[in-house]
VOBA-1610 file (N, C-alpha, C; in pm, whole numbers, padded with zeros to 5 digits, always signed):
BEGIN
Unk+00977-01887+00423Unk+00866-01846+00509Unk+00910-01861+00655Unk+00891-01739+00727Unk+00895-01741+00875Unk+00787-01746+00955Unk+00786-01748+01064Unk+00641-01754+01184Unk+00727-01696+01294Unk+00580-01603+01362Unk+00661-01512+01527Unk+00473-01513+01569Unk+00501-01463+01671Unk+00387-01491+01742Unk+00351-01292+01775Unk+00219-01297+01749Unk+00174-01171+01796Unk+00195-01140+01958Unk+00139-01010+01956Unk+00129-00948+02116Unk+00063-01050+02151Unk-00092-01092+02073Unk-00204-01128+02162Unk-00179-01321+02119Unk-00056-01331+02072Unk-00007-01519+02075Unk-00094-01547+01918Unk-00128-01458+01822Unk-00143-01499+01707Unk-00009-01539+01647Unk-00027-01647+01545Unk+00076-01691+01475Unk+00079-01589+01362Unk+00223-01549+01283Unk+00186-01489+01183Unk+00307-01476+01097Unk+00274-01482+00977Unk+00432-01547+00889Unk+00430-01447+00804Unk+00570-01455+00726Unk+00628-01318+00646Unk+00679-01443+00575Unk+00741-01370+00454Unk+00797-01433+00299Unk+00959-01322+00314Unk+01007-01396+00273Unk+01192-01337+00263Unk+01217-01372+00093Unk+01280-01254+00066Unk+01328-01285-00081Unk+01441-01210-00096Unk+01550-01251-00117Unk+01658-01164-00180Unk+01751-01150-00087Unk+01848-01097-00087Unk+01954-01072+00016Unk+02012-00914+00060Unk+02041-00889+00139Unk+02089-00732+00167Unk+02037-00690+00293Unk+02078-00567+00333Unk+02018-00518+00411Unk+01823-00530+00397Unk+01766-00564+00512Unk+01592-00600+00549Unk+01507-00467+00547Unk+01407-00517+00457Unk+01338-00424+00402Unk+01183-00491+00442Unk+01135-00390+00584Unk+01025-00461+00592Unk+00855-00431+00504Unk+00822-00547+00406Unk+00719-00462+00336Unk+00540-00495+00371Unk+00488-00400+00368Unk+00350-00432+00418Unk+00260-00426+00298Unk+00141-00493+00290Unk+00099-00539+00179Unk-00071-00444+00193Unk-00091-00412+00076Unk-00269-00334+00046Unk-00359-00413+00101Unk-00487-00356+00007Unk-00598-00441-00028Unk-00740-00372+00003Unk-00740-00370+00096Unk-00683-00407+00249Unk-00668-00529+00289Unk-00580-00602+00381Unk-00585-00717+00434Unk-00594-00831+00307Unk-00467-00826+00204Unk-00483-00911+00105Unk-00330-00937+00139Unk-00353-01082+00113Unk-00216-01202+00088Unk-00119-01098+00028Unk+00056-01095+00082Unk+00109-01014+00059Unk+00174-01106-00093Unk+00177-01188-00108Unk+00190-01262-00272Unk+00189-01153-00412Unk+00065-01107-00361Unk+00051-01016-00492Unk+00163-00902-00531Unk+00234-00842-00401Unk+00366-00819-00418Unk+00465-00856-00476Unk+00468-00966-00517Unk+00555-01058-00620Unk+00704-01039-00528Unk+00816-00981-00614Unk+00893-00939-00580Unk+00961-00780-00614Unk+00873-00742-00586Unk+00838-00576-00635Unk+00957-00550-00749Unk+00927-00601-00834Unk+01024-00568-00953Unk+01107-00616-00978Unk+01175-00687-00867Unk+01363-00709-00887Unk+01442-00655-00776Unk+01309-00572-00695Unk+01403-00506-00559Unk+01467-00603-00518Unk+01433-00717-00515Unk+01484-00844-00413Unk+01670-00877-00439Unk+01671-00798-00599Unk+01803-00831-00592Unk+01898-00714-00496Unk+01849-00593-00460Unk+01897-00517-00377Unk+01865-00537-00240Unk+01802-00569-00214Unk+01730-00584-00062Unk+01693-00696-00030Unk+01680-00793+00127Unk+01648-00883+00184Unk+01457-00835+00198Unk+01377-00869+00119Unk+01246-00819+00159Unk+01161-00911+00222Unk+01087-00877+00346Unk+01009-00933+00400Unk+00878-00894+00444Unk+00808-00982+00381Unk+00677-00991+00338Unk+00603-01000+00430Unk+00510-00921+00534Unk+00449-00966+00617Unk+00291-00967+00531Unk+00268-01121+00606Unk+00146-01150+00617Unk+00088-01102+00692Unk-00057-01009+00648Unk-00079-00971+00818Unk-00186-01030+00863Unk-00247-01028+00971Unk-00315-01162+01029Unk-00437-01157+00954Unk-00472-01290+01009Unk-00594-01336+00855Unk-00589-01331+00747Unk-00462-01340+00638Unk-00420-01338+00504Unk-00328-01412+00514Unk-00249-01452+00381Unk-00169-01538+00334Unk-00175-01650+00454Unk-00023-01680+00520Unk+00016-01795+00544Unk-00028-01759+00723Unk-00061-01632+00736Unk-00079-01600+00901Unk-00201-01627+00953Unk-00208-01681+01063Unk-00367-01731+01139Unk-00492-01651+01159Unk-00587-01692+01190Unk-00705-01608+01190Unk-00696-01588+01334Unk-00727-01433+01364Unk-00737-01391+01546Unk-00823-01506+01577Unk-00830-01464+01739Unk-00957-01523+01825Unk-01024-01379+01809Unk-01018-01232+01812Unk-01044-01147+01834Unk-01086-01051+01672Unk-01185-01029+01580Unk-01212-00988+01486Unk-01166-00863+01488Unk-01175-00810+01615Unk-01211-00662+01599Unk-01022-00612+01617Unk-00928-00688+01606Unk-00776-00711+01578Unk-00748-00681+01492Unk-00849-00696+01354Unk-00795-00609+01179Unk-00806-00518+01215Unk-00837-00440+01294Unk-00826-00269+01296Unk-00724-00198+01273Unk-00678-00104+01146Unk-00538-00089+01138Unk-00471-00025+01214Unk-00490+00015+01366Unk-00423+00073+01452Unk-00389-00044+01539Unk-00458-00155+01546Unk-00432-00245+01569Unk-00320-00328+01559Unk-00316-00355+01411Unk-00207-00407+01355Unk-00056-00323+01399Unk-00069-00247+01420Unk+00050-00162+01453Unk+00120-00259+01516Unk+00101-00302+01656Unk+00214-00365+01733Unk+00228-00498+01652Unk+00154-00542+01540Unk+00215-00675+01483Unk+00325-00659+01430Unk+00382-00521+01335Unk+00481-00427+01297Unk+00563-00461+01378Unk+00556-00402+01526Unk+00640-00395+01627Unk+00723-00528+01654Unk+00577-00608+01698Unk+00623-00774+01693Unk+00755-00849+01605Unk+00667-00794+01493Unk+00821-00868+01350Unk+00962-00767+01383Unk+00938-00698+01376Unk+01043-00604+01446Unk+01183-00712+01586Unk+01071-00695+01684Unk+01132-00768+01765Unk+01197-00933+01728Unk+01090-00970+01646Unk+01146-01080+01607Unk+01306-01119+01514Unk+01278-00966+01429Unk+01381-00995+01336Unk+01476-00943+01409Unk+01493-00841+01563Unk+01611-00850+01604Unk+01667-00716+01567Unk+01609-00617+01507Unk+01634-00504+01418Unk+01624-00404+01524Unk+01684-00278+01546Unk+01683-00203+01636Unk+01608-00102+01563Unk+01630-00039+01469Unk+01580+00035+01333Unk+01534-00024+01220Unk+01410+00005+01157Unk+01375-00068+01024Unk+01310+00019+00900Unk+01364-00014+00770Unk+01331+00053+00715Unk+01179+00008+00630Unk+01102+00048+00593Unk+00969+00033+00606Unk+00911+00037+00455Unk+00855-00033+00380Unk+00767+00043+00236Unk+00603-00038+00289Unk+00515+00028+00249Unk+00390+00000+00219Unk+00322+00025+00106Unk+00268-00045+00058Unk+00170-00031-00099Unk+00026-00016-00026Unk-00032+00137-00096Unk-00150+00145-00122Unk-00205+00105+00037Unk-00318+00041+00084Unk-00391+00020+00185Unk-00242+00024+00296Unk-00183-00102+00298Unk-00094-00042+00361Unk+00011+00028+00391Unk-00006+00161+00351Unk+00070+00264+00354Unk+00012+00321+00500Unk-00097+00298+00513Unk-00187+00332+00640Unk-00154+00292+00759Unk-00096+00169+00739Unk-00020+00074+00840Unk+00067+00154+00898Unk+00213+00173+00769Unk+00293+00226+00775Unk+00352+00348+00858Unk+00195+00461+00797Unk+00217+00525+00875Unk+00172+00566+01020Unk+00099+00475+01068Unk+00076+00482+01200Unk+00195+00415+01259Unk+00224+00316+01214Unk+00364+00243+01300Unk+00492+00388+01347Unk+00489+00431+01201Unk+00570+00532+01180Unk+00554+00650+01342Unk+00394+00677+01319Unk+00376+00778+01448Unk+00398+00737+01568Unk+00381+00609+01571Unk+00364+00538+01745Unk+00544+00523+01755Unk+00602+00452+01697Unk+00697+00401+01671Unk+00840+00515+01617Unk+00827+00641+01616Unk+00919+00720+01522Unk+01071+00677+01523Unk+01068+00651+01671Unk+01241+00596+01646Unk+01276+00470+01648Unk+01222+00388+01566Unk+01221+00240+01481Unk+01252+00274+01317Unk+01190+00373+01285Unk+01215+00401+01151Unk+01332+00479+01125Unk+01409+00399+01014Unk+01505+00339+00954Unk+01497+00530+00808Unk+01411+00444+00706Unk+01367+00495+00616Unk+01225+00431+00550Unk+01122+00560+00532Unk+00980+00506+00517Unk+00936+00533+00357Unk+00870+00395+00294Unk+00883+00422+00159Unk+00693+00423+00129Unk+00645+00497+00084Unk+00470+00499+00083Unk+00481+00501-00108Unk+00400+00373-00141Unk+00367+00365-00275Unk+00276+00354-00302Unk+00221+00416-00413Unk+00039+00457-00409Unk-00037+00500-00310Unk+00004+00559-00199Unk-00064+00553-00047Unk-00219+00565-00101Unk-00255+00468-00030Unk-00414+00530+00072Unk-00388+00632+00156Unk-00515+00714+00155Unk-00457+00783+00288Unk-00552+00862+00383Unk-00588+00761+00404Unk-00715+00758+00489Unk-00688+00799+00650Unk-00558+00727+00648Unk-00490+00783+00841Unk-00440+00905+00813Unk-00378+00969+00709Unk-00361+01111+00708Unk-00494+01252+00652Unk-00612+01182+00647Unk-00686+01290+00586Unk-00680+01276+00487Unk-00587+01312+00404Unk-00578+01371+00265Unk-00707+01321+00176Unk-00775+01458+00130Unk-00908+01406+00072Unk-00876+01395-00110Unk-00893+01270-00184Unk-00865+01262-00279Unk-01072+01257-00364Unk-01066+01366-00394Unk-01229+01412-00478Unk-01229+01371-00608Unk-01370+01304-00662Unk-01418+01230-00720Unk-01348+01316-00888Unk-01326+01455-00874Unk-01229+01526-00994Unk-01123+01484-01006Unk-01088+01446-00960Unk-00907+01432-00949Unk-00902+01252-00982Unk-01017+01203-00944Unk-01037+01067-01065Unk-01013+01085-01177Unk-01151+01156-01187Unk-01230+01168-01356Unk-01088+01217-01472Unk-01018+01355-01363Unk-00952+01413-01432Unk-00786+01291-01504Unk-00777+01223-01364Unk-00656+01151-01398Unk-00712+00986-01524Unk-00824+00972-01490Unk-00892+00890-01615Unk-00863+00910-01729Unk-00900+01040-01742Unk-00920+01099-01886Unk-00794+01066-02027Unk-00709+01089-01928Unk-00548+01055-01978Unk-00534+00907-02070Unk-00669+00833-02006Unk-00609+00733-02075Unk-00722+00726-02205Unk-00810+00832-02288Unk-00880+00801-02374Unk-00893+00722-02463Unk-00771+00694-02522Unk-00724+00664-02616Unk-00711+00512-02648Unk-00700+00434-02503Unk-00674+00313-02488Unk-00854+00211-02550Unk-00839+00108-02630Unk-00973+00050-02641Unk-01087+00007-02512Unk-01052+00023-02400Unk-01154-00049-02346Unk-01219+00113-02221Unk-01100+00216-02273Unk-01185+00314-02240Unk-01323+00371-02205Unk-01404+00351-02324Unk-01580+00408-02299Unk-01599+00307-02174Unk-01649+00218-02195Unk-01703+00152-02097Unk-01660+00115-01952Unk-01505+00156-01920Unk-01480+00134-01812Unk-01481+00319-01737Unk-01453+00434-01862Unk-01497+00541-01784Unk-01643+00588-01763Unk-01756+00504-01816Unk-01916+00550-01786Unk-01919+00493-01645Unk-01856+00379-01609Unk-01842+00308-01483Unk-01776+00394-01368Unk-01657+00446-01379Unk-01640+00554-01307Unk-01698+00697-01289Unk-01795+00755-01423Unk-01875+00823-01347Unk-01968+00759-01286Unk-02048+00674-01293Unk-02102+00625-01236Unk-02095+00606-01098Unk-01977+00556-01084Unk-01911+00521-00922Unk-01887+00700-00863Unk-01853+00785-00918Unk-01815+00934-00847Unk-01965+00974-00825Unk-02058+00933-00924Unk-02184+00995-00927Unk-02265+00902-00780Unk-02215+00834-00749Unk-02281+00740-00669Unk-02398+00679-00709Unk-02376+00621-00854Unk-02506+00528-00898Unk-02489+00422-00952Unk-02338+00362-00898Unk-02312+00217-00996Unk-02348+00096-00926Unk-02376+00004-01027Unk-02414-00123-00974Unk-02290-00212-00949Unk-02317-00307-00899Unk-02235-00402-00819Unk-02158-00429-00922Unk-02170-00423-01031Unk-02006-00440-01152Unk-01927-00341-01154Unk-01937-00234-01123Unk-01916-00114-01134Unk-01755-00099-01116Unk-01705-00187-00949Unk-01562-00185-00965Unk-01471-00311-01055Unk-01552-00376-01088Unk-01449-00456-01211Unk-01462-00377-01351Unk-01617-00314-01357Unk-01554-00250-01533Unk-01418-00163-01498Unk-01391-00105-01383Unk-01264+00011-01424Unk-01139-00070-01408Unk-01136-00220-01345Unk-01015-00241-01327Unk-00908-00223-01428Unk-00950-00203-01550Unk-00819-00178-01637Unk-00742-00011-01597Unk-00796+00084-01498Unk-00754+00186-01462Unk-00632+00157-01362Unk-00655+00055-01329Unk-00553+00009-01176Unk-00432+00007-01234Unk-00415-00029-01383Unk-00296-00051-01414Unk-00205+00039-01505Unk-00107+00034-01540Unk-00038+00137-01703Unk-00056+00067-01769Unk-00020-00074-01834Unk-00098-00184-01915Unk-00207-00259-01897Unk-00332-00220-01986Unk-00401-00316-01949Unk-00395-00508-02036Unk-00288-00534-02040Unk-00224-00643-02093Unk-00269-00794-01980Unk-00202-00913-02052Unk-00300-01006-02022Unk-00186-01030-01852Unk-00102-00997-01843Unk-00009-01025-01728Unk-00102-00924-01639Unk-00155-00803-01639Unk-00213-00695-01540Unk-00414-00791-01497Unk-00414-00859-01624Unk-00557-00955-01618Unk-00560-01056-01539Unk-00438-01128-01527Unk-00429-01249-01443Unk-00407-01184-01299Unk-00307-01044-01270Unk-00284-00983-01153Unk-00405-00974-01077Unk-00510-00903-01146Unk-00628-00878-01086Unk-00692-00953-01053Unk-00733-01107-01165Unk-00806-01190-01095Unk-00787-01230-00946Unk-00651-01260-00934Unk-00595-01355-00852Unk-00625-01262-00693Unk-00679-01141-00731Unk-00712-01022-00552Unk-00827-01131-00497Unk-00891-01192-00603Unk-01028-01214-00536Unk-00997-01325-00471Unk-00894-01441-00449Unk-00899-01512-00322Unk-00771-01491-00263Unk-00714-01406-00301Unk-00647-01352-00189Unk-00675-01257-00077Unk-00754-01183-00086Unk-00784-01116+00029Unk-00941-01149+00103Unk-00924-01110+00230Unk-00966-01183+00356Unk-01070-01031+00386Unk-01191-01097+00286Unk-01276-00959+00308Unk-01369-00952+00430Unk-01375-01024+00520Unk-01398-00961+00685Unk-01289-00951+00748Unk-01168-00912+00704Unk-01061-00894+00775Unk-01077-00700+00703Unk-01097-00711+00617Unk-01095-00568+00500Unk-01205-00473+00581Unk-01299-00519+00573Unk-01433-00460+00656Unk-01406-00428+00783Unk-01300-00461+00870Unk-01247-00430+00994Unk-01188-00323+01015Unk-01066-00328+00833Unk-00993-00257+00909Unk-00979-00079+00906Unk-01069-00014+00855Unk-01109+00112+00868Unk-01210+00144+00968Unk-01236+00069+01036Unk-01377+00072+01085Unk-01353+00201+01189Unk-01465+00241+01304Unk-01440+00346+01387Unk-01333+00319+01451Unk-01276+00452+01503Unk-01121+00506+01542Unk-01026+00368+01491Unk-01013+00358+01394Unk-00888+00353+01368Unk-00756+00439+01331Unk-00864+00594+01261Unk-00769+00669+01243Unk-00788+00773+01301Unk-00715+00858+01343Unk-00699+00999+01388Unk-00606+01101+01301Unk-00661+01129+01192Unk-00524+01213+01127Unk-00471+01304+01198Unk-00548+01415+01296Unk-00514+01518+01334Unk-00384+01497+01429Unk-00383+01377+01527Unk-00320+01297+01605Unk-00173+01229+01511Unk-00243+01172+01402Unk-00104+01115+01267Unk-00058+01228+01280Unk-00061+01312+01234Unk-00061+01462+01138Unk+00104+01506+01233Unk+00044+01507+01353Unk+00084+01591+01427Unk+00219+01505+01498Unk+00197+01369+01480Unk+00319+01290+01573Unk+00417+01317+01403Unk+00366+01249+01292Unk+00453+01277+01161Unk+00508+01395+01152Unk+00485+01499+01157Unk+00563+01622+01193Unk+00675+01676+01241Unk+00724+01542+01360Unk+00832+01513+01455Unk+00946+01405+01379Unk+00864+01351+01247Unk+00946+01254+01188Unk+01106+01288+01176Unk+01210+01225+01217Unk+01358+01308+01121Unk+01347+01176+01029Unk+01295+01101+01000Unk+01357+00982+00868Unk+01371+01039+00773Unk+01408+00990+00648Unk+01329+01023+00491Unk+01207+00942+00502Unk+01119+01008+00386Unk+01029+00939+00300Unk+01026+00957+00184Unk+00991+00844+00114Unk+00947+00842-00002Unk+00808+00847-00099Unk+00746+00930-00117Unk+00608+00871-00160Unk+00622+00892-00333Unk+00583+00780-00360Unk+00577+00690-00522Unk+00485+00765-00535Unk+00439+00786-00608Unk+00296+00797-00697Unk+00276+00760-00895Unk+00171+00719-00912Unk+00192+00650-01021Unk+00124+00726-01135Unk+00161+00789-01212Unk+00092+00913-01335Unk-00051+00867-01375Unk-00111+00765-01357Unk-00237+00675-01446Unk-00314+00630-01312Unk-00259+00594-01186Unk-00318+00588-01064Unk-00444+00659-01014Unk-00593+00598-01020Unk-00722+00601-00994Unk-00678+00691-00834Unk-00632+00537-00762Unk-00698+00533-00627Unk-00563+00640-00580Unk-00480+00676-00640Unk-00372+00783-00528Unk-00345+00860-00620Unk-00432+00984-00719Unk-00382+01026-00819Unk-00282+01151-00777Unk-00207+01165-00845Unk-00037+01275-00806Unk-00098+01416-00796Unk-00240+01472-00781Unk-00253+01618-00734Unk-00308+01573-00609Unk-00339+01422-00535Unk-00364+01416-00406Unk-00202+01419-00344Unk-00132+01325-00417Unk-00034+01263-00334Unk+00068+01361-00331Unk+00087+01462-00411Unk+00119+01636-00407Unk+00147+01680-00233Unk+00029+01671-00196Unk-00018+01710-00077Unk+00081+01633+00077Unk+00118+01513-00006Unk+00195+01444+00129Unk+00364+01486+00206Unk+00388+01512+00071Unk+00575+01524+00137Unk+00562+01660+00250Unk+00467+01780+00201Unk+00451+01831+00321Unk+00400+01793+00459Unk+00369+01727+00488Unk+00318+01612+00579Unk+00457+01603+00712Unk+00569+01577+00620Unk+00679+01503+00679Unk+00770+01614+00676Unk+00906+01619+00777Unk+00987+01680+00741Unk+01089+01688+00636Unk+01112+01551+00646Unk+01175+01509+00527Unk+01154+01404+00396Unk+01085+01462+00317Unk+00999+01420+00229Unk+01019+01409+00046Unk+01025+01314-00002Unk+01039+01367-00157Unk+00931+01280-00215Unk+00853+01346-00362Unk+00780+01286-00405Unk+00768+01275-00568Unk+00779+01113-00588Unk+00825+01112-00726Unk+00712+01016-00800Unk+00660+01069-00913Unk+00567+01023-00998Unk+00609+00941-01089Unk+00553+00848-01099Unk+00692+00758-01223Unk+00521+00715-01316Unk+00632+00826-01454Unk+00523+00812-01564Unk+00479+00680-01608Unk+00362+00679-01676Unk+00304+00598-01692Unk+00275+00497-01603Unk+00269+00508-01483Unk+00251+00397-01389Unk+00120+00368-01328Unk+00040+00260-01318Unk-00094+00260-01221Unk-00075+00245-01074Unk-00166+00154-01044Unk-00147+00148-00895Unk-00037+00038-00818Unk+00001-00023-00931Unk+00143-00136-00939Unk+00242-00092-01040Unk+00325-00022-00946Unk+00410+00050-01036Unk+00534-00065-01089Unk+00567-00138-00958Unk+00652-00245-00993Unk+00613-00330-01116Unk+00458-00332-01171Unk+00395-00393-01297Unk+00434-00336-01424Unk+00452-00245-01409Unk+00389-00086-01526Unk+00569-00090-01588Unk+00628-00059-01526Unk+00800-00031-01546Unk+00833-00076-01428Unk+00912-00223-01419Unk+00988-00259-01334Unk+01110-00209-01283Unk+01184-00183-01382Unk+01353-00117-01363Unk+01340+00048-01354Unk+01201+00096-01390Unk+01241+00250-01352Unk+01161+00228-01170Unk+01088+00189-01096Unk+01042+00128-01015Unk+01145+00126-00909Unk+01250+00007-00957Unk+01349-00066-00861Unk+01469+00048-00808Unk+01456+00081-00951Unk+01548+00217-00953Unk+01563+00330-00863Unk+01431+00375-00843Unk+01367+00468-00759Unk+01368+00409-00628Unk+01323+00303-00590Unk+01331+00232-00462Unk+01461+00230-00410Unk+01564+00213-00516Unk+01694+00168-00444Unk+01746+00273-00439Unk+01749+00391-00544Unk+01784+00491-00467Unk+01742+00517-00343Unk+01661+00535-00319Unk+01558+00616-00205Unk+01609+00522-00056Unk+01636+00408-00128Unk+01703+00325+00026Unk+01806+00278+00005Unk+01913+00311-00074Unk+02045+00316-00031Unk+02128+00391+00060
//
């Protein structure tokens, strides 16, 4: 565990695992302990990965300033670890919520990036509208599995806009490719890890501007990578379709059977893909 100090003198610590060239990784949730990352599969044996905490989660301090979770905000904390680690160029992955991070750092920042890796993106800073069909439709796939009925009446429910406050734990078995007792303990463990008035912050007004993303990403020369996971609710592969055009240089690979933790689902086809993509 490391500590660097924000723009605004927040303390804020990252996790190191593995050795190799530095792989800086940003964590979902939104605003959840980057822990749940584990060690994304085994990447750690290819890559030096570092884990930022981002403020108000895991091991990093709470602002003086709330309105600081804003994920445009967070951007210069990016910058910050950056400076800290000494890196002139960095190569970048984000999971899910923060993929959002990612790619704003990416726009403000273009010639810092190294190579940019987006897994499961959210994608809320780019527009991309992912419709309540393209759930239902990527649900469906999993009929077959036992706990099916009752966690897909819950998702219409939730598209229909009439579910009750259980509504997002019946589907959690969608989050995953196994719903096995290792993907059961994964899930519990979101609920004290993440820092839900830090979460409530960080979409809030202007944080995003896609038209503004849209248009600085355009100028990108990096690669990217965007993951997408075949069984994935929240980033299903006819949204995430839509991204590599986004970028100039772009590839986009679906790794079957995977949910929204692909590093969970198939580790070694996962690591595989990662290390290609950043070797």
């Amino acid at each position: 565990m490391s500590a660097f100090s924000a723009y605004d003198g927040t303390k804020l610590a990252c996790r190191e695992l593995g050795e190799g060239p530095p792989l800086i990784c940003l964590p979902g949730g939104p605003m959840q302990d980057s822990v749940y990352l584990g060690d994304l599969g085994g990447l750690s044996a290819h890559r030096r990965l570092i884990m930022l905490d981002l403020r108000g989660t895991g091991r990093s301090a709470v602002p003086e300033d709330p309105a600081s979770y804003r994920c445009d905000r967070l951007v210069e904390d990016v910058e910050a670890l950056r400076e800290h680690l000494g890196l002139d160029r960095l190569d970048l992955l984000g999971h899910s919520a923060g993929t959002n991070l990612a790619v704003l750092y990416a726009a403000r920042h273009p010639e810092r990036i190294g190579r940019l890796a987006l897994i499961t993106p959210s994608v809320a800073a780019l527009g991309v509208t992912v419709t309540g069909d393209m759930r239902i439709g990527t649900a469906q796939s999993r009929r077959d599995e036992p706990w099916f009925p009752e966690a897909f009446a819950a998702l219409e429910a939730l598209v229909a806009g009439r579910a009750g406050a259980d509504a997002f734990q019946a589907i959690a078995p969608f989050w995953y490719g196994r719903w096995d007792e290792a993907a059961r303990v994964h899930r519990a463990a979101e609920e004290v890890q993440r820092n839900n008035d830090a979460a409530a912050v960080f979409a809030a007004e202007g944080a995003f501007d896609p038209v503004g993303t849209r248009a600085a990403l355009a100028r990108l020369t990096s690669p990217v990578l965007v993951l997408a996971g075949e069984v994935d609710l929240n980033s299903p592969p006819p949204a995430m379709a839509e991204l590599p055009g986004l970028f100039p240089h772009a590839e986009l690979v679906v790794q079957p059977g995977a949910g929204h933790f692909p590093w969970l689902d198939d580790a070694d086809r996962f690591v595989a893909t990662a290390e290609a993509f950043l070797r």
